[in-house]
N, CA, C and O atoms as a DFTB+ gen file, in Angstrom:
488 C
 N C O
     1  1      10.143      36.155      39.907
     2  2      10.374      34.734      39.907
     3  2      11.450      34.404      38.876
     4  3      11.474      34.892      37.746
     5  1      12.590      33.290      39.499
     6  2      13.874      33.503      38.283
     7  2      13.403      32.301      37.560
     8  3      13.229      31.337      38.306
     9  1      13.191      32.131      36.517
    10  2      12.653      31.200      35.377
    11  2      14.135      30.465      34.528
    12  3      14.725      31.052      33.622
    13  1      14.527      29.107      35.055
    14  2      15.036      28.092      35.030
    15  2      14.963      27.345      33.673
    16  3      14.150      26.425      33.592
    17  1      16.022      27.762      32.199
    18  2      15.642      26.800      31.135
    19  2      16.653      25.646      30.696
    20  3      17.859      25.889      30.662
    21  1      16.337      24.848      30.484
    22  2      16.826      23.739      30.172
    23  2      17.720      23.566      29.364
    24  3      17.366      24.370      28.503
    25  1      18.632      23.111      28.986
    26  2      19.429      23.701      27.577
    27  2      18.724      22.970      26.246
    28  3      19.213      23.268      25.156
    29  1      17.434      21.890      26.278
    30  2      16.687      21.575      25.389
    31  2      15.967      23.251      24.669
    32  3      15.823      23.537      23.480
    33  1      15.690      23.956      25.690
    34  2      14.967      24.620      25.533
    35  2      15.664      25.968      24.666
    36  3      15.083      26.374      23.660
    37  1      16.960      26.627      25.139
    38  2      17.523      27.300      24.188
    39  2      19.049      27.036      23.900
    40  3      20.043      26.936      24.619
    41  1      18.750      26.947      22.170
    42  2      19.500      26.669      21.428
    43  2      20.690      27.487      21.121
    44  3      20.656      28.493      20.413
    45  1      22.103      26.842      21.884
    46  2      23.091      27.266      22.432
    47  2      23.719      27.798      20.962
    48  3      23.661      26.891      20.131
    49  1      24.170      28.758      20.553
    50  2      24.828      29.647      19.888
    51  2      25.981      30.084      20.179
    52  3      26.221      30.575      21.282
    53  1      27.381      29.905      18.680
    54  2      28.433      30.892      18.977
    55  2      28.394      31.719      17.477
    56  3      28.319      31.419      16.285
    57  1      28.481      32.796      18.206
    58  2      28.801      33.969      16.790
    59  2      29.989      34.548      16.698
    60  3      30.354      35.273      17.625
    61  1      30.999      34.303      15.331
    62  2      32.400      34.709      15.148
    63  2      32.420      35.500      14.377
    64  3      31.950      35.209      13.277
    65  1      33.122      37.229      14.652
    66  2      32.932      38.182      13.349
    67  2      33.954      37.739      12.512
    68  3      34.761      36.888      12.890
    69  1      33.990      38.303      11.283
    70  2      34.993      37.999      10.082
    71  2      34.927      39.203       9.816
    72  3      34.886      39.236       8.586
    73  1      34.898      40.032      10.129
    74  2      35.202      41.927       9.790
    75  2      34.089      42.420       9.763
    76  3      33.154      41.649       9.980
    77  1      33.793      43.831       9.499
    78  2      32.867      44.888       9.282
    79  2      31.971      44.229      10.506
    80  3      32.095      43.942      11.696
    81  1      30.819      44.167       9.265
    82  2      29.533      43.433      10.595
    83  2      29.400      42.277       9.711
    84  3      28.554      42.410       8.827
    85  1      29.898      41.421       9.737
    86  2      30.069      40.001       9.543
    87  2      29.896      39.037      10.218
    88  3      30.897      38.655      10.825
    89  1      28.854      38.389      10.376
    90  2      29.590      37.445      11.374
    91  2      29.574      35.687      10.879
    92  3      29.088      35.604       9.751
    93  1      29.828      34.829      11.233
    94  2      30.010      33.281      11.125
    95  2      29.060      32.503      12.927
    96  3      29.426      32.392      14.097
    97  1      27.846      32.178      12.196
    98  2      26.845      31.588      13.714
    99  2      26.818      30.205      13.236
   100  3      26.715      29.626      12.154
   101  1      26.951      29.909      14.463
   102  2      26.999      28.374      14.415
   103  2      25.916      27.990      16.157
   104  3      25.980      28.391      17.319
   105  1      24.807      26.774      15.182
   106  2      24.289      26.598      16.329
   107  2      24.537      25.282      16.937
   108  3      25.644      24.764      16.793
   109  1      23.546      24.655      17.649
   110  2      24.078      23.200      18.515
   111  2      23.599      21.912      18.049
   112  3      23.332      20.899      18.695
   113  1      23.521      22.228      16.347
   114  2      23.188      21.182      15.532
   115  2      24.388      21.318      14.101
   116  3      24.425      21.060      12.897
   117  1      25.161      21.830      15.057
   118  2      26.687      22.929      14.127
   119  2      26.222      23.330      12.474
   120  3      26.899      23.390      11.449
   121  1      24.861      23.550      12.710
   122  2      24.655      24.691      11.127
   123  2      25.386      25.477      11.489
   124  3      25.728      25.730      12.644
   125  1      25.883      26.217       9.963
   126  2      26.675      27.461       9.923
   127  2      25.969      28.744       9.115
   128  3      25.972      28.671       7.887
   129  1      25.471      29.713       9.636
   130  2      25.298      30.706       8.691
   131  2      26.067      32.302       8.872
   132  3      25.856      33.086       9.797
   133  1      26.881      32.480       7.857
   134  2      27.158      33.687       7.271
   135  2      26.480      34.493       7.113
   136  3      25.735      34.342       6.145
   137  1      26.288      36.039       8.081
   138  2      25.379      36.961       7.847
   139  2      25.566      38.175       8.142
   140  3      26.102      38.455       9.213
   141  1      25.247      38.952       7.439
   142  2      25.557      40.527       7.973
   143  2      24.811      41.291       8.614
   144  3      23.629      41.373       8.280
   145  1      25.167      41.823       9.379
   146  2      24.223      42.427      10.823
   147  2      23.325      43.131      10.538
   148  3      22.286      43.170      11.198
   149  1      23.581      43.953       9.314
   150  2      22.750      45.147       8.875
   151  2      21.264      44.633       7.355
   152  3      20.292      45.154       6.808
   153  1      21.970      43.450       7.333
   154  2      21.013      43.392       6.341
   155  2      20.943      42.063       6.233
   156  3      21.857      41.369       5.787
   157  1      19.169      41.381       6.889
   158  2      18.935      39.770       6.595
   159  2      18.572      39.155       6.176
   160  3      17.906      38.201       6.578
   161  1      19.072      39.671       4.504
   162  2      18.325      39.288       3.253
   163  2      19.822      38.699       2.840
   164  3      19.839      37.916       1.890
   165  1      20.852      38.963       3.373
   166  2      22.129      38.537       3.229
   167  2      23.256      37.562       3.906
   168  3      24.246      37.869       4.570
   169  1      23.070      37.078       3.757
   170  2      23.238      35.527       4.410
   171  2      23.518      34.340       3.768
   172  3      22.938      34.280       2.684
   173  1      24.260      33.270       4.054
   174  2      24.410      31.821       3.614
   175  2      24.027      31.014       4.279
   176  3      24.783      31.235       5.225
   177  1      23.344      30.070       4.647
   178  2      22.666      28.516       5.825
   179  2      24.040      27.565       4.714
   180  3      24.416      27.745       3.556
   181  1      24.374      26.727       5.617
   182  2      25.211      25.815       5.733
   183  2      24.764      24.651       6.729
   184  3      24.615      24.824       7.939
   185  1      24.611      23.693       6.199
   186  2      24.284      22.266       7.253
   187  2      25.415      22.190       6.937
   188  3      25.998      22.653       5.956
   189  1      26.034      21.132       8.417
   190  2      27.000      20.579       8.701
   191  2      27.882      20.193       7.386
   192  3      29.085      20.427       7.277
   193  1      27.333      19.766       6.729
   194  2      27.607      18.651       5.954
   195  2      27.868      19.943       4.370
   196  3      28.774      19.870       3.539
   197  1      27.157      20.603       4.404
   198  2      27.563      21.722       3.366
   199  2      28.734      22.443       3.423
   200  3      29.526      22.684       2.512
   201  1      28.775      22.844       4.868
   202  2      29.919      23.832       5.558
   203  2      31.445      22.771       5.654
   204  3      32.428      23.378       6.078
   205  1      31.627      21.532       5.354
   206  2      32.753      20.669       5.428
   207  2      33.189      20.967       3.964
   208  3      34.320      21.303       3.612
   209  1      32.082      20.782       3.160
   210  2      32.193      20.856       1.728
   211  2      32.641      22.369       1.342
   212  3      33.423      22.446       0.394
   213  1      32.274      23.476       1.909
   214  2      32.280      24.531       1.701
   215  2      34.014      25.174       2.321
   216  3      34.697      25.981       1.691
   217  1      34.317      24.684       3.381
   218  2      35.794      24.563       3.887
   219  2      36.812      23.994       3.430
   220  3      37.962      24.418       3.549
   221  1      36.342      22.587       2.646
   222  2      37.349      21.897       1.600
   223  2      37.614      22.483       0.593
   224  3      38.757      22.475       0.136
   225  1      36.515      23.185      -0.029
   226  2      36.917      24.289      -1.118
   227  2      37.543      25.607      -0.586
   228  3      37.013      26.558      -1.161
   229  1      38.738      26.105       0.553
   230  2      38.990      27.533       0.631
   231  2      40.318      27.279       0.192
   232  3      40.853      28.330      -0.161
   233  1      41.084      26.245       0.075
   234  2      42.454      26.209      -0.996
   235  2      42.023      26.742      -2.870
   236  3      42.693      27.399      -3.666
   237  1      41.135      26.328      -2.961
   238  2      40.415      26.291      -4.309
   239  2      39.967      27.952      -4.369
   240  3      40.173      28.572      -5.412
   241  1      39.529      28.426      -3.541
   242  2      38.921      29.784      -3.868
   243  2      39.963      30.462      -3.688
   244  3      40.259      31.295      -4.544
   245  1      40.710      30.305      -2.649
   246  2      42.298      31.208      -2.448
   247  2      43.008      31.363      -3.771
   248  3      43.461      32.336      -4.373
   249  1      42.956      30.237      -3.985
   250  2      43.866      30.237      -5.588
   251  2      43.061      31.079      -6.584
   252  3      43.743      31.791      -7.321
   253  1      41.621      31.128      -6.748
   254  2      40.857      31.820      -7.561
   255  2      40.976      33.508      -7.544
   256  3      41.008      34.352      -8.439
   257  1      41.034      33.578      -5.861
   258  2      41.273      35.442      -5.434
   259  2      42.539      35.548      -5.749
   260  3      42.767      36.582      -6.377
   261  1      43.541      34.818      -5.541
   262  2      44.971      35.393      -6.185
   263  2      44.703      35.833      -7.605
   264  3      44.856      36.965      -8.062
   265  1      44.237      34.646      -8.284
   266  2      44.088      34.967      -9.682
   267  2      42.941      36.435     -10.046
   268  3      43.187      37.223     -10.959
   269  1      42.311      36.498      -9.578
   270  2      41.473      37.807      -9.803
   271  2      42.215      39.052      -9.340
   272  3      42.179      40.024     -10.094
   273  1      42.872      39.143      -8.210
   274  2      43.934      40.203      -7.786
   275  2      44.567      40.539      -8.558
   276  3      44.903      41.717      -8.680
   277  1      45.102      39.149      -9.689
   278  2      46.489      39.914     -10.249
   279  2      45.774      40.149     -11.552
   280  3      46.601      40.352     -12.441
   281  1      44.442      40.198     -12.014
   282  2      44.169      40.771     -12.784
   283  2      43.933      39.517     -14.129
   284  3      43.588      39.848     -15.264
   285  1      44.090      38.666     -13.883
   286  2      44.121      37.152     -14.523
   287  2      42.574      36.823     -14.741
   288  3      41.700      36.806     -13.875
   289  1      42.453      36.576     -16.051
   290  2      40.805      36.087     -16.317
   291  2      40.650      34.969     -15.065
   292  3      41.385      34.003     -14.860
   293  1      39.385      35.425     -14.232
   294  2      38.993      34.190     -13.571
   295  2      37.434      33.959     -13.353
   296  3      36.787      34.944     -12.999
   297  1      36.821      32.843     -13.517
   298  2      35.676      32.390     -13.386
   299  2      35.698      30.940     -12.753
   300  3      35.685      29.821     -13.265
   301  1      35.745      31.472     -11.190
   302  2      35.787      29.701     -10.643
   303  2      33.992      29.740     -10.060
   304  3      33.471      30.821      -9.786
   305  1      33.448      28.805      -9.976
   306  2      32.230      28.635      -9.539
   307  2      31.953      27.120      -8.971
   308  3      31.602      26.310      -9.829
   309  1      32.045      26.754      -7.932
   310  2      31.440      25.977      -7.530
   311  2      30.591      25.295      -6.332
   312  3      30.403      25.769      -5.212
   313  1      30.130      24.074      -6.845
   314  2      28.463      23.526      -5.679
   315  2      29.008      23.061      -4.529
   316  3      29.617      22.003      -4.367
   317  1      28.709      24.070      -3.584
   318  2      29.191      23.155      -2.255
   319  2      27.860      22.465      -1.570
   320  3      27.597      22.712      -0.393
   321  1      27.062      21.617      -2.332
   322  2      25.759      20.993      -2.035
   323  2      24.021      21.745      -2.312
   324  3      23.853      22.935      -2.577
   325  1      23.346      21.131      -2.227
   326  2      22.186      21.830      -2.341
   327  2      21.879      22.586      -3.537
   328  3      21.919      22.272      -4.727
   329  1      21.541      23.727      -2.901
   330  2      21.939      24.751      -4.259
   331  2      22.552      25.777      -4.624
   332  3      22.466      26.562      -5.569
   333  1      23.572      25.585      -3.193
   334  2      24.887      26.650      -2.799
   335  2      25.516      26.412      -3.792
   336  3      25.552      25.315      -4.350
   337  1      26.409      27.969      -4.327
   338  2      27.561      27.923      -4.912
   339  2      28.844      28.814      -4.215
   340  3      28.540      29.822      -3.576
   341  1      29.682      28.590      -4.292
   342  2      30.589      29.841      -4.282
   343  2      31.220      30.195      -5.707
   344  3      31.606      29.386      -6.551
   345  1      31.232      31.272      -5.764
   346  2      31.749      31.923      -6.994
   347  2      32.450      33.051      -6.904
   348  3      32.118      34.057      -6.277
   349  1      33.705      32.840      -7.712
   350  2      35.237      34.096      -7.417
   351  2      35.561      34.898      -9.219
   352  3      36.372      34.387      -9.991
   353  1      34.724      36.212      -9.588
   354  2      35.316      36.139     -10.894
   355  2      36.161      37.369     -11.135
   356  3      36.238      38.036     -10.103
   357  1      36.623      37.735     -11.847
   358  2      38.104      39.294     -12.164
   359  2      36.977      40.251     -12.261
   360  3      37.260      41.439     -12.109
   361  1      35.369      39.828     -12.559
   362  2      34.578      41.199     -12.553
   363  2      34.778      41.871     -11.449
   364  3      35.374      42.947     -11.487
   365  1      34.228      41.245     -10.083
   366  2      33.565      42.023      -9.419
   367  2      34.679      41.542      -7.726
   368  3      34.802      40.368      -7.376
   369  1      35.061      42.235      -7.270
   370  2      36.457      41.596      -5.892
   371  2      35.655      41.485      -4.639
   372  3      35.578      42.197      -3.638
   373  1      34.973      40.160      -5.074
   374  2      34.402      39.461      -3.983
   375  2      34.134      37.959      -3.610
   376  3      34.200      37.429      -4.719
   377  1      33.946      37.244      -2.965
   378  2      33.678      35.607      -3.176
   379  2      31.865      35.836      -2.385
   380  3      31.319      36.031      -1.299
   381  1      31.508      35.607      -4.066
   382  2      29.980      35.502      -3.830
   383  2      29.351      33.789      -3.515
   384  3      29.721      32.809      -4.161
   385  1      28.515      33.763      -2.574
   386  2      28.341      32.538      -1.749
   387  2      26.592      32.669      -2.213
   388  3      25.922      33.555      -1.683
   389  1      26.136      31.989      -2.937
   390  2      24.855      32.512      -3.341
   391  2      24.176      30.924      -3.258
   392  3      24.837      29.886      -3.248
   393  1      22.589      31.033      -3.197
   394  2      21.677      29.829      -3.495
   395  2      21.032      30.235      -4.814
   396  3      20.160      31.083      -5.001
   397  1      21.666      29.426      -5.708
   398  2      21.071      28.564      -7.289
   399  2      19.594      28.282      -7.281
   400  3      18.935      27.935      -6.301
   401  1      19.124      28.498      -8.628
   402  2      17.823      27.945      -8.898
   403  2      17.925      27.381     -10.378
   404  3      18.514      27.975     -11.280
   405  1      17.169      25.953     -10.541
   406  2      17.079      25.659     -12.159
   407  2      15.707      26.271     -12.712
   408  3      14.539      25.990     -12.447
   409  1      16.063      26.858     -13.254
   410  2      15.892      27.768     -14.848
   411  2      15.120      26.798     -15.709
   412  3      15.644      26.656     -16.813
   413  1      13.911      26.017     -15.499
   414  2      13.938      25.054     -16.260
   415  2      13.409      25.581     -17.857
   416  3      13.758      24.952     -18.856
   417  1      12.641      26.654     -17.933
   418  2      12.439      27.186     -19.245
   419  2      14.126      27.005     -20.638
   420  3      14.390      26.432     -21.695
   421  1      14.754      27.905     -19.666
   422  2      16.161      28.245     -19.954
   423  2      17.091      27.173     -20.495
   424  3      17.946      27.148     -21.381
   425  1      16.498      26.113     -19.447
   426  2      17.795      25.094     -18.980
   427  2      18.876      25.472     -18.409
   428  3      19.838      24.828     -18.827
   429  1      19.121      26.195     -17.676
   430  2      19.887      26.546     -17.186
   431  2      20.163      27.242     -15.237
   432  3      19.215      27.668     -14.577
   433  1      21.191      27.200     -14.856
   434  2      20.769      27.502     -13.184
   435  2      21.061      28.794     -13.244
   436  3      21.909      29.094     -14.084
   437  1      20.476      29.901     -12.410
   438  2      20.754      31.516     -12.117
   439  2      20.687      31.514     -10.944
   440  3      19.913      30.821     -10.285
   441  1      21.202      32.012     -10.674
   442  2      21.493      32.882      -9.038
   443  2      20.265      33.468      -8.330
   444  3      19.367      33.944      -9.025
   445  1      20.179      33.466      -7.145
   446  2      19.118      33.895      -6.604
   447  2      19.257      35.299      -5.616
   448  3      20.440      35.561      -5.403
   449  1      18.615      35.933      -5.187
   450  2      19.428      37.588      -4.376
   451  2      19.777      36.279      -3.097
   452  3      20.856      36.451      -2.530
   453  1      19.222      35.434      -2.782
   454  2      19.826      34.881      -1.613
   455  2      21.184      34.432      -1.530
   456  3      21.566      33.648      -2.399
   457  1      21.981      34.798      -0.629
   458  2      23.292      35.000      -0.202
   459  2      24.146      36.031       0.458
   460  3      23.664      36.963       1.102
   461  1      25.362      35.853       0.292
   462  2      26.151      36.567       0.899
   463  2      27.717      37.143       0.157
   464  3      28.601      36.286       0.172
   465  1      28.070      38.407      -0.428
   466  2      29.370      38.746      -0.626
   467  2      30.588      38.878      -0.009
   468  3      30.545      39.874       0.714
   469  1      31.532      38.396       0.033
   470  2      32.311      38.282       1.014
   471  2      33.759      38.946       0.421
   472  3      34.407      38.306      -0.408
   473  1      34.072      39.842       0.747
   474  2      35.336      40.495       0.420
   475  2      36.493      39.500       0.555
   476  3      36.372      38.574       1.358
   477  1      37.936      39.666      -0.392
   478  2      38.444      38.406       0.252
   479  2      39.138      38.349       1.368
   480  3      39.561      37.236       1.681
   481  1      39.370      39.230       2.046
   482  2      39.720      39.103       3.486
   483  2      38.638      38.117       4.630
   484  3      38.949      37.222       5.416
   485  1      37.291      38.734       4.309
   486  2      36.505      37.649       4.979
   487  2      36.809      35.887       4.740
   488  3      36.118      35.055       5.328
């Protein structure tokens, strides 16, 4: 029997690679999440509204990976909503896309393993 679904029923998906096993999913409420095929502890969620914020900043991070390439102290970090950050520094040659937590002992916010590294070609 051929079983007939509605498009209420499944939630229409496009998935775009960005290299290796990378990919960029976007569903039909245009969340965006960044994730790697092999491992799904690694990942970014983006609402609409994060992922605009998160795109307005790729002039800003471009300029940050130049500066880390050429070997130039760099520490750019910033909130693209919620408790997303992106962060570009001369340590480590990657644009880390991570979810923040406040530290309230500390006072302070730390990073959480949730996220995603993104080489800068991605």
């Amino acid at each position: 029997m051929l079983r007939i679904m509605s498009l209420e029923t499944v939630k229409m998906k496009h998935s775009y690679s960005i290299g290796g096993l990378r990919y960029v999913d976007v569903d039909e409420e245009n969340d965006v999440t960044i994730r790697d095929e092999t491992n799904l502890v690694k990942h970014a969620f983006f609402t609409a509204t994060r992922w605009v914020k998160f795109v307005d900043e790729i002039p800003n991070n471009d300029l940050a990976i130049q500066s880390a390439i050429t070997l130039k102290p760099t520490d750019y970090n910033v909130h693209v909503s919620g408790n997303w950050y992106v962060t570009v520094t001369d340590e480590m040659p990657f644009v880390d896309v991570c979810r923040w937590y406040n530290h309230s002992q500390e006072n302070t916010i730390q990073p959480t393993p949730v996220g995603i590294a993104l080489i800068y070609s991605q």
